[in-house]
C-alpha positions in Angstrom: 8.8 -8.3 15.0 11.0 -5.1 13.0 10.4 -3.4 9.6 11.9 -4.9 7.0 14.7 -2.5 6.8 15.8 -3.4 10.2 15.9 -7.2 8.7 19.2 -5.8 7.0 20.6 -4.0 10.3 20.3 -7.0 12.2 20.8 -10.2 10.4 24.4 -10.5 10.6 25.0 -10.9 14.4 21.5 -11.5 14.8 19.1 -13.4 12.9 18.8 -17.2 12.4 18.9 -18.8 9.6 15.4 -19.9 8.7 16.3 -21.5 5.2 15.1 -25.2 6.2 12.2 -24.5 8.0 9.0 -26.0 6.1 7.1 -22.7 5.6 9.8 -21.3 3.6 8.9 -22.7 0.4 5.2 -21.6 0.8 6.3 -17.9 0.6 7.6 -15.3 -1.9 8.1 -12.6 0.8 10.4 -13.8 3.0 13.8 -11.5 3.7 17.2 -13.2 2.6 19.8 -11.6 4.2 23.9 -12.2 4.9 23.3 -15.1 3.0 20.3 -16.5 5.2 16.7 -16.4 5.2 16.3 -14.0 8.0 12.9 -12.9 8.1 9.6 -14.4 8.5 6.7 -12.2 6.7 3.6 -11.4 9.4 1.2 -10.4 6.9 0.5 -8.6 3.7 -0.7 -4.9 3.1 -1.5 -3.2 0.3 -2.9 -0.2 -1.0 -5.2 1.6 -4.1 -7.9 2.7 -4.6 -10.9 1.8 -2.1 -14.2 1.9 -3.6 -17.7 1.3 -2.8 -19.3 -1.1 -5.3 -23.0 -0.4 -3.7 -22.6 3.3 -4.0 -21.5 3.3 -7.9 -24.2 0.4 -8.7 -27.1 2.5 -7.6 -26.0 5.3 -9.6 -25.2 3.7 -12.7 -27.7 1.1 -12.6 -24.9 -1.6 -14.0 -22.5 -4.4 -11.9 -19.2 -2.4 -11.3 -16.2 -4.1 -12.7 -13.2 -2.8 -11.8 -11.2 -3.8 -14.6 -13.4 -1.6 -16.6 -11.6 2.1 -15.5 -8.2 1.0 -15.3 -7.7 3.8 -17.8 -7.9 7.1 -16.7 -10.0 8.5 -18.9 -12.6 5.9 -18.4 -12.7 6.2 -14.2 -13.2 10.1 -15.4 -16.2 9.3 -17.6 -17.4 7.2 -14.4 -16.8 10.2 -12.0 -18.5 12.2 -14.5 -21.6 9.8 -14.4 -21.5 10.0 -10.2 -21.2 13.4 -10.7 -24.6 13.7 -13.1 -26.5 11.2 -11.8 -26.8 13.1 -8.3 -22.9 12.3 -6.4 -21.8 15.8 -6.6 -18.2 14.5 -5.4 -17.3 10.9 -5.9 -14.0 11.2 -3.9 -12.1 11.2 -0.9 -8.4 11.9 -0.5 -6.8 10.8 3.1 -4.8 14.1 3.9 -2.2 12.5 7.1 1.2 13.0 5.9 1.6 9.6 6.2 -1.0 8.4 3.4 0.8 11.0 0.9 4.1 10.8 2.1 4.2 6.4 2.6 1.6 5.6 0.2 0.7 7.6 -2.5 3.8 9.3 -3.7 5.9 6.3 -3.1 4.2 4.6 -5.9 6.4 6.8 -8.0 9.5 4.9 -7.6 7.4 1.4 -6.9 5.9 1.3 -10.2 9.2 2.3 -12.6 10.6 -0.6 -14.5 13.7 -0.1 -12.0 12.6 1.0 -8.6 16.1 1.0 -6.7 18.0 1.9 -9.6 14.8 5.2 -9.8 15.7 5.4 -6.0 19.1 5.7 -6.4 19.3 8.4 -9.7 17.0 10.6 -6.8 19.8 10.2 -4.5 22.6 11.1 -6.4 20.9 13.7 -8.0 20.5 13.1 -11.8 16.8 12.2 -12.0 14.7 14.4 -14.1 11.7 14.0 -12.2 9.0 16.4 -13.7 9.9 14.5 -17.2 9.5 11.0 -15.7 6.8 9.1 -17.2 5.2 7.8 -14.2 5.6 10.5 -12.5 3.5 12.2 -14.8 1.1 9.4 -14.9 0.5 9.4 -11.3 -0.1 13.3 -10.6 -2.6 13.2 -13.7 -4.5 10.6 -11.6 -3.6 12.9 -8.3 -4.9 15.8 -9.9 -8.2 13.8 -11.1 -9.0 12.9 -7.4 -8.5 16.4 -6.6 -10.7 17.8 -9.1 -13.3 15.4 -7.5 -12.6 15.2 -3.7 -15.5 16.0 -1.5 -13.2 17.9 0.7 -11.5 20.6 -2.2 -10.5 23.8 -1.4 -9.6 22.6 2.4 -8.3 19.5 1.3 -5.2 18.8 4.0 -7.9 19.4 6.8 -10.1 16.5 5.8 -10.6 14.2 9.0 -9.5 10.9 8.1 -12.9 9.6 10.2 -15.1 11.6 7.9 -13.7 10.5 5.1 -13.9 7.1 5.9 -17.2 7.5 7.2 -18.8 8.9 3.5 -16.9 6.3 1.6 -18.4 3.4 4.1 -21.9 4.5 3.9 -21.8 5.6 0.2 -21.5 9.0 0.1 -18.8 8.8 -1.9 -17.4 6.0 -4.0 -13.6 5.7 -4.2 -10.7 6.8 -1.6 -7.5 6.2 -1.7 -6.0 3.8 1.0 -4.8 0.3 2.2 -6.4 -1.9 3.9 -5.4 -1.3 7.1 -8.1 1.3 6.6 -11.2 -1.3 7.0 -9.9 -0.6 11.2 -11.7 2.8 10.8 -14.3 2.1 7.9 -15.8 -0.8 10.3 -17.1 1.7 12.9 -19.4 3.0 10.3 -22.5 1.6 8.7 -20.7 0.5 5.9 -22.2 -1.0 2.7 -21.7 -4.8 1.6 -19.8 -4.4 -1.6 -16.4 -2.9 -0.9 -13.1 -3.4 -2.4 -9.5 -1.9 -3.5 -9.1 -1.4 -7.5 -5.2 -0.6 -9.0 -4.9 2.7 -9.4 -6.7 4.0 -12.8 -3.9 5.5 -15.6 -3.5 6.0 -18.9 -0.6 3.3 -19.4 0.8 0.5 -21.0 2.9 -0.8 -18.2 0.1 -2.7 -16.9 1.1 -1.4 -13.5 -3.4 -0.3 -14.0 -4.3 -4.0 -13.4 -2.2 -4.5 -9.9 -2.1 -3.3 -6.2 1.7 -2.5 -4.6 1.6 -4.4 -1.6 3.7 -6.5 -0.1 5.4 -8.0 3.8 5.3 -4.9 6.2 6.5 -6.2 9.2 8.4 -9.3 9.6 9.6 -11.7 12.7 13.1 -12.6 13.0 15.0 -15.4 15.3 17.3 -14.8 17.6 20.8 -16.6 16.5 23.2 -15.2 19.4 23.9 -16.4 22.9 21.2 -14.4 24.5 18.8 -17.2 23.6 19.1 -19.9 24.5 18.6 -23.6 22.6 15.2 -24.0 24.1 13.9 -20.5 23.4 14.6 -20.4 19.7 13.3 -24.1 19.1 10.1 -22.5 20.7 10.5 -19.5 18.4 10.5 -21.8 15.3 7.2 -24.0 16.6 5.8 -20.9 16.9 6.2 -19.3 13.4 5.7 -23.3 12.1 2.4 -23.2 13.9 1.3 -20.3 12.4 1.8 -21.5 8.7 1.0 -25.4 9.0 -1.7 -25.9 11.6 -5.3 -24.7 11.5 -5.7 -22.9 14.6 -2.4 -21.0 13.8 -4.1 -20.2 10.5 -7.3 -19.0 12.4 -4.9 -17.0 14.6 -3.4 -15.3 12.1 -6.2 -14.4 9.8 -9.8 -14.3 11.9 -7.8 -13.3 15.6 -5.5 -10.8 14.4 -7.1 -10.4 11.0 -4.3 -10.3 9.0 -3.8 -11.3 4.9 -1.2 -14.1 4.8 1.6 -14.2 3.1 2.0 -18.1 2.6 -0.2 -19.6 -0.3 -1.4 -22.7 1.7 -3.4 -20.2 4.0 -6.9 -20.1 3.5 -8.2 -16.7 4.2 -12.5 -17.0 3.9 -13.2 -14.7 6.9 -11.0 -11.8 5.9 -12.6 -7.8 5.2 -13.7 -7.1 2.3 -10.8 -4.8 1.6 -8.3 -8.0 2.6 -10.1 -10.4 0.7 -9.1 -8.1 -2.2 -5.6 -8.0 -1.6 -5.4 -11.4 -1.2 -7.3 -12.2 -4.7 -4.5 -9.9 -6.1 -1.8 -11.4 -4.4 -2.9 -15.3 -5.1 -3.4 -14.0 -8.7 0.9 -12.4 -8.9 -0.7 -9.1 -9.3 1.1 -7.3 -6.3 3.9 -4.5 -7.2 6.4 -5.0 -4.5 6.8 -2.5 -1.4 10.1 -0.8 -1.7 10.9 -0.5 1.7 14.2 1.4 1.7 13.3 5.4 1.4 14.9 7.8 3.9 13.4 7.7 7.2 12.0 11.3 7.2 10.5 10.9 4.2 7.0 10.3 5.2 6.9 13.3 7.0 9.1 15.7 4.5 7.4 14.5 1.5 3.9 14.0 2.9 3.8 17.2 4.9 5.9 19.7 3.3 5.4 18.7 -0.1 2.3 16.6 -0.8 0.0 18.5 1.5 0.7 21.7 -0.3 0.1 20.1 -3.0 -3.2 18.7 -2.4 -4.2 22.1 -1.3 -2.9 23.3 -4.8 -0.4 25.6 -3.1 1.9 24.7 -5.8 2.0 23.3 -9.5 4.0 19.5 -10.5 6.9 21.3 -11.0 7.5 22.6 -8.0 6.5 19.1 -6.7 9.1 17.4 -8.6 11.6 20.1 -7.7 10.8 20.0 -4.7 11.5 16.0 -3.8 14.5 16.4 -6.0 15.6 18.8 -3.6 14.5 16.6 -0.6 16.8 13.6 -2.0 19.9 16.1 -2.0 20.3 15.9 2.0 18.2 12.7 2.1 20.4 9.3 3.2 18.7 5.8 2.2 18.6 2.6 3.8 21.2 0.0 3.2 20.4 -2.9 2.6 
């Protein structure tokens, strides 16, 4: 099981090519690579807004639809309602390098009409980020969950179990995060009605009305000599297994808890926060991962950059300058 950027590394002398197996044509995600199918997609993960539905609804007294602040300006009129009606900070902001750095700021390049061709103007240095539209878009939503966040002031200190902790139990009602975060909001005493929402912005892109998600991790089979017949039939039963039989479904999804990525996989027993990404997936509302940023740049832009900007060490144009600068010395991943 690699990322799928080592997918690319590998498939030429390494992967086998999975093109007639049966579970192929139940599946957008897989990787096609050297002119093969090379990589089977584990699972899907995606990320937005987490919110607590129970929370909101006892404040406002109405259903909460999510659809209904996928403007910005209306999720501030609902903050603004929290805020009166006795939630004196509706928000939490996850403060690892990783969240800001993987998550969060990538959904700068995920969400232009162009992503690689975006990626690839950063690279060579001719991007005018601080003028990019969603760029823009996205730091006015940043900057409204700042202006909110339980934690502001000390922001990048925030414990990522706290924070999870007054989301679960509704002490606030909306963080930002994936959901791979139901692992830590579980240990709580969390409230029934949970869920992830798109991101709220003032656009026309309809980019408000979907989740980026996608494959994160994907299995690949051995093609050279160092396997033999025997093991790599096995390999393929297994991966077959997982897609067409029941208890392979019931592996995958209750054992390991995982959203599929093949549309004749029911999912019933998933987390709340799954079951959403799944509904958005089923429905084609997932922007795609991109999976090819420099390797360090979890940790340059999420720590150096993103934290100080959470902190409001520094203003959006030294943020923008500042990844600019990043991509000068920065090498992407082929594929």
């Amino acid at each position: 099981m690699v990322d799928p950027k080592d997918i690319y590394a590998i498939a030429n002398d390494y992967a086998y090519d999975l093109s007639d197996q049966d579970w192929a044509g139940h599946t957008s995600l897989g990787i096609k690579a050297a002119g093969k199918l090379a990589g089977f997609p584990v699972c899907v993960e995606a990320r937005g807004i987490i919110y607590n539905a129970d929370a909101i609804e006892k404040i406002t007294g109405e259903e909460f639809d999510p659809s209904s602040v996928a403007k910005l300006e209306d999720f501030q009129k609902l903050l603004d309602k929290l805020v009166q009606g006795g939630m004196e900070k509706p928000v939490g902001i996850l403060s690892e390098y990783w969240s800001l750095g993987a998550h969060w700021f990538p959904m700068v390049y995920e969400e232009q009409q162009d992503p690689e061709a975006f990626v690839n103007s950063l690279l060579e240095g001719s991007c005018n980020l601080s003028e990019n539209e969603k760029y823009n878009s996205m730091m006015d939503t940043f900057d409204t969950l700042i202006k909110y966040n339980y934690a502001k002031g000390s922001a990048s200190n925030a414990d990522r179990e706290e924070t999870s902790m007054k989301l679960a139990e509704g002490e606030i009602a909306f963080m930002f995060g994936g959901n791979w975060d139901w692992s830590v909001i579980n240990q709580y005493d969390y409230t029934e009605k949970l869920g992830i929402m798109p991101v709220p912005q003032n656009t026309t892109d309809g980019t408000n009305f979907k989740i980026v998600g996608g494959a994160t991790k994907y299995f690949f089979v051995d093609s050279s000599a160092d396997t033999s017949d025997a093991e790599r039939q096995a390999a393929l039963d297994f991966l077959n297994w997982i897609v067409n039989d029941k208890d392979g479904n019931a592996f995958l999804t209750e054992k390991c808890a995982l959203v599929p990525a093949f549309d004749n996989i029911e999912a019933t027993a998933l987390d709340p926060l799954s079951l959403s990404v799944k509904t958005y997936a089923d429905a084609g509302n997932l922007i795609p991962t991109y999976n090819y940023l420099p390797d360090d740049h979890m940790t340059v832009v999420g720590q150096e950059i993103m934290q100080k900007y959470l902190d409001e060490a520094m203003d959006r144009t030294e943020l923008a300058d500042s990844v600019v600068e990043y991509f000068k010395t920065a090498k992407g991943i082929a594929h």
